[in-house]
TORDO-244416 format. One line per 10 residues: number of its first residue (from 1); their letters; for each residue y, z, x of C-alpha. Coordinates in steps of 0.001 Angstrom, whole numbers, always signed. Layout:
NUM> a> Y Z X ~ ...
***
This chain:
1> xxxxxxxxxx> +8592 -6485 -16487 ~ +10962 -8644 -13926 ~ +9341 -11528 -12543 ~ +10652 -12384 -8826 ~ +10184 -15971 -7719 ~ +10933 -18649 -5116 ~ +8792 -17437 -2397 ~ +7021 -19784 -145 ~ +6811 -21370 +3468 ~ +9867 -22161 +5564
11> xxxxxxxxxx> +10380 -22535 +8846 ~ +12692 -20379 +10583 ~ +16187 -21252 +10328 ~ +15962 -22741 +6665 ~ +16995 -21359 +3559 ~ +15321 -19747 +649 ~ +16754 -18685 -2723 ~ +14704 -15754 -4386 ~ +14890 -15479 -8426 ~ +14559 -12025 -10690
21> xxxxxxxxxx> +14667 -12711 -14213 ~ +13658 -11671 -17280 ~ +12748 -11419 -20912 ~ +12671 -8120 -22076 ~ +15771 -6164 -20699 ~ +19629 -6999 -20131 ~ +19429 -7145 -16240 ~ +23911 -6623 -16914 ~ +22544 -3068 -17996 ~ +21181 -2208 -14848
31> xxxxxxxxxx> +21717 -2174 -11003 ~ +19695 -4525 -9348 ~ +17673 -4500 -5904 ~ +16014 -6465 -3589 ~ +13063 -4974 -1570 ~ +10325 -6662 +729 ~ +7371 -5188 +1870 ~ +5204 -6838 +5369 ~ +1555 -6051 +5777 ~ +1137 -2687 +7100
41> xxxxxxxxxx> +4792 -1596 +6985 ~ +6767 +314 +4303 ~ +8489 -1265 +1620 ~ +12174 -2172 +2858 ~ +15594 -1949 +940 ~ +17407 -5069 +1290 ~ +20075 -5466 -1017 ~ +21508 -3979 -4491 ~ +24252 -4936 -6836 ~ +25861 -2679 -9323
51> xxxxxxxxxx> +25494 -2637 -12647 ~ +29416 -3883 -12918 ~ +28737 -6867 -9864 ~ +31883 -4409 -8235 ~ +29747 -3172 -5688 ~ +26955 -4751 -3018 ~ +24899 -3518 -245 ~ +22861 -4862 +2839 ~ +20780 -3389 +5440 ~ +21806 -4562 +8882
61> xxxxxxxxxx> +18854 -6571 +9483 ~ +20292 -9247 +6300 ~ +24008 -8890 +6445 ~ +25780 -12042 +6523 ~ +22051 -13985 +6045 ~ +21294 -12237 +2805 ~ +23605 -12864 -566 ~ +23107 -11652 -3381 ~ +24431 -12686 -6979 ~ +24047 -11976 -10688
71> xxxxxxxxxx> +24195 -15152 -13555 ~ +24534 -13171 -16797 ~ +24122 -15974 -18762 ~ +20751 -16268 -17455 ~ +19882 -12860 -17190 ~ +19070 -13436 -13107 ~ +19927 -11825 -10519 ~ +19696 -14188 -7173 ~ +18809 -13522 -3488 ~ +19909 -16142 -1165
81> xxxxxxxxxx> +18466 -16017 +2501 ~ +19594 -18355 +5122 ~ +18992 -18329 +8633 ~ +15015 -16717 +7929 ~ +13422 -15976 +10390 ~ +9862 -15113 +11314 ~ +10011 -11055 +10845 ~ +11357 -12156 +7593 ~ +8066 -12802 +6351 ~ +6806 -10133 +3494
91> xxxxxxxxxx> +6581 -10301 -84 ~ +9868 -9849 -2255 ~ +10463 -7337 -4791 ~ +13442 -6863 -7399 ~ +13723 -3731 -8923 ~ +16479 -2920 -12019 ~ +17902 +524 -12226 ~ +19866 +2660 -14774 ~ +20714 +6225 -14583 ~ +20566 +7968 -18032
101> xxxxxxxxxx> +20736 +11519 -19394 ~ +17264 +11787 -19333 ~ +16564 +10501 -15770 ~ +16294 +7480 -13912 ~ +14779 +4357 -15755 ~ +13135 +1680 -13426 ~ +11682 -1518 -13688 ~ +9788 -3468 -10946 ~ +8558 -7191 -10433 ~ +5573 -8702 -8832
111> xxxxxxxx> +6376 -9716 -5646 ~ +6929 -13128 -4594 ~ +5660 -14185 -763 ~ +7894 -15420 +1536 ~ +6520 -16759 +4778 ~ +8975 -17782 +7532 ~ +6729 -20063 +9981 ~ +7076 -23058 +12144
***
């Protein structure tokens, strides 16, 4: 299981840096994503690296706030926000993905809360 950290309470315009890491699975292996999810709302597609680091994505609502990273040697992938805001507020989700012959293998973290407040 991945284990997301680095939540907490910010106020809006600060900086946050959100961890995925660990134990049991190369995350190099896999594609990595970040999700959030606010009360009452769907869960929302952030941001996703490829498996090689070659390729990134953001949704509108992050790009150029959002980055995202990968530290093999640590077997993390990274999310850092800047600029958060209050409609940032949810909890976080990574999620590690690999296509294979015999379907789609996925593994998801507890969420870490994120609360963007003054």
């Amino acid at each position: 299981q991945l284990q997301a950290s680095g939540g907490g309470l910010v106020q809006p315009g600060k900086s946050l840096t959100l961890s995925c890491a660990t134990s049991g699975i190369s995350l190099d292996d896999y594609a990595i994503g970040w999700f959030r999810q606010a009360p009452g709302k769907k869960r929302e597609g952030l941001s996703c690296i490829s498996k090689s680091d070659e390729y990134t994505w953001y949704v509108d609502s992050v790009k150029g706030r959002f980055t995202i990273s990968r530290d093999g040697a640590e077997n993390t992938v990274y999310l850092q926000m800047n600029s958060l805001q209050p409609e940032d507020t949810a909890a976080y989700y990574c999620n590690a993905a690999l296509a294979t012959l015999r379907g789609p293998i996925n593994y998801w973290g507890q969420g870490t809360q994120v609360t963007v407040s003054s």
